[in-house]
N, C-alpha and C positions, 0 to 999 in steps of 0.2 A: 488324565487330569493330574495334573503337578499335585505334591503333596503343601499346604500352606505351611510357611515360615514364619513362626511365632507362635504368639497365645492365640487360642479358638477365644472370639467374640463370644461373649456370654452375654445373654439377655438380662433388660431391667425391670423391676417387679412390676412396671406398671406395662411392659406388653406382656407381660406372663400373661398379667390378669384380662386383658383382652382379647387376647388367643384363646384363653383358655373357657373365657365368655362365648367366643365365635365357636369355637371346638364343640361345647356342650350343644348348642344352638342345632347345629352339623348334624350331630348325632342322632339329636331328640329326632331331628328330621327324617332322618334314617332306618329311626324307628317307628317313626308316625306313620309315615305316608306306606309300609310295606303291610302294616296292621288295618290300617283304612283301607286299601284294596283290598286287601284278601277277606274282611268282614263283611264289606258291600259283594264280594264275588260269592261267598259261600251265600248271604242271604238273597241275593237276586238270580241265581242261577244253579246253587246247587240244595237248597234250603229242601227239600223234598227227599235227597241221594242222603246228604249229609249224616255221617255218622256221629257217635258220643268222643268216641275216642279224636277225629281230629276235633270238635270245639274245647276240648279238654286240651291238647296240645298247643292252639289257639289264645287259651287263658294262661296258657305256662310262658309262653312265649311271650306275652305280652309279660307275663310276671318277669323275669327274664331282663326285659324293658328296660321294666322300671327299677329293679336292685343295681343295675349297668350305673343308669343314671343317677340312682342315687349315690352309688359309689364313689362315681369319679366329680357329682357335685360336690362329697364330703372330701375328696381329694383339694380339689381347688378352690375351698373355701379359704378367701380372701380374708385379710384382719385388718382393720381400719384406726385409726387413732381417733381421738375425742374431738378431735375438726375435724372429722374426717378423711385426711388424709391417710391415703395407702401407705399402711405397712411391710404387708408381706400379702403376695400376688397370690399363694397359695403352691400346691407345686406343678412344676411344668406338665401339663397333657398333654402334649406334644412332642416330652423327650423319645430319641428311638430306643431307647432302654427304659423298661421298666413296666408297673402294671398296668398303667391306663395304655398301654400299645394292647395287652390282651386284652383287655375289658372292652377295649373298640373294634380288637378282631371278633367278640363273643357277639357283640350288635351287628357285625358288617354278617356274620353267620347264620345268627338268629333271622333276622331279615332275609337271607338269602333262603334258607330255609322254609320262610311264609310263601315266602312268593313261589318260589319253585315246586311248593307240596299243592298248592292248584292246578297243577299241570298232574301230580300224581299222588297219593298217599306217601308212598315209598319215599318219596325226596327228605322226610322229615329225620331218616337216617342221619342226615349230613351233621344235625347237632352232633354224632359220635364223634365227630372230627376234634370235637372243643374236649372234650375227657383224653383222646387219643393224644392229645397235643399237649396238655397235661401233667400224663404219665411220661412223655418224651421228656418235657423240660425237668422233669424232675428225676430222671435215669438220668442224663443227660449232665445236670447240673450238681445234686447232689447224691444220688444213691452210687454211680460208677466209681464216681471220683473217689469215694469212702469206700466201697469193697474193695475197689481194685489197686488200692494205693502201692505203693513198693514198702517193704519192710524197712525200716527204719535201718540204715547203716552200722556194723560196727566195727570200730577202729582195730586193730591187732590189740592192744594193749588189752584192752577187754577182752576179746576172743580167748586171749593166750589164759588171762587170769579166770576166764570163766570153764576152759578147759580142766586146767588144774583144781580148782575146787570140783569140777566133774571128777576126776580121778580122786580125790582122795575122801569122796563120798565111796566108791565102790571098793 
């Protein structure tokens, strides 16, 4: 794919705010419908087996949820003027930078995770992915770059004057 020549199109407040309407919508879905199976599968089928520990993770997951949604709802809260007119769209949930891309990978996770712990206990591991990914972006982004920086440069003129004051200390 050719590289584009010019300015990248930037979006206008009012499809921010539509997307970002659609986006949440998306979401919620994503999180609804993985929590409605897996509540109906435990209670119709495994309601008798069922242990403390997954409805407990059941209830986290669902908490989970809804801190997601409420997040990236305070994310792209819209502001209106006195006719109501759109002001500001709120910000983009759909940029590929930024937090609402993790906050939708932690739901695509979390979900992945309900559904797949039906099939076994064990699958509810996969939440470790979301802390592991975490600790990466944050090695990654700011701890490396800070320990591992290069020493700061110095010119001769320094060196030579910082040598001499070394000598005439000793």
């Amino acid at each position: 794919m050719a590289p584009q020549k010019g300015k990248q199109a930037t979006k206008g407040q009012k499809q921010i705010y539509e997307e970002n309407k659609s986006t949440l919508k998306f979401y919620s879905l994503i999180a609804a419908v993985p929590t409605v199976i897996h509540a109906l599968t435990i209670y119709f089928l495994y309601w008798d087996t069922i242990g403390t520990f997954n409805i407990v993770l059941l209830v986290f997951s669902i908490a989970v949820f809804v801190a997601c949604h409420q997040f990236m709802t305070y994310m792209a809260r819209a502001c209106f003027g006195p006719n109501g007119q759109l002001l500001d769209g709120g910000l983009d949930l759909n940029m590929e930078t930024g937090v609402a891309e993790h906050v939708k990978d932690l739901i695509i996770l979390t979900a992945a995770s309900q559904v797949l712990s039906l099939l076994n206990s064990y699958f509810w591991l996969l939440w470790l992915l979301g802390p592991i990914r975490a600790f990466y972006l944050l090695w990654v982004n700011i701890l490396a770059p800070w320990i591992f920086q290069p020493a700061p440069e110095v010119d001769d003129k320094k060196q030579k004057k910082m040598e001499r004051r070394a000598q005439r200390r000793h």
